[in-house]
C-alpha angles and dihedrals in degrees: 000000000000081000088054093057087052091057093258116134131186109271100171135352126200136192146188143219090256091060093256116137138187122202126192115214116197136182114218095053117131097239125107097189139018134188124177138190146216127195147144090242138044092273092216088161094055087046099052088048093056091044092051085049090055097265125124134189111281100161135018130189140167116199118181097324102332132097128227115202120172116189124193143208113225098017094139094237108126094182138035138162124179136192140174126242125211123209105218 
């Protein structure tokens, strides 16, 4: 948060098995807003309210069992869909 105020936004995010996670944070990038998301399970309804508000998925992460999801305003994406593969 205190990042955002300085005109950083997020620009990738990594995890790991034991649930740590690194985020890189970058100025110069296109986007005007950012709002992200963790949660224990693929959060598809958060998603498709963002989407419906002008963001789209800029970064993705899983770390241990959660998933990381940041979405941005002004990424110059028009059109996203996103799904989920199981490994059987």
């Amino acid at each position: 948060m205190e990042q955002w105020e300085n005109n950083y936004y997020i620009s990738a995010i990594a995890g790991s098995t034991n649930g740590s996670s690194l985020v890189v944070m970058s100025k110069g990038t296109p986007y005007t807003q950012q709002s992200y998301k963790v949660s224990e399970s693929f959060p598809y309804k958060w998603i498709n309210k963002k989407w419906k508000e002008g963001f789209h998925v800029t970064s993705m992460t899983t770390a241990g069992s959660r998933w990381g999801v940041v979405m941005s305003r002004n990424s110059g994406y028009t059109e996203q869909v996103v799904n989920t593969i199981l490994n059987s």
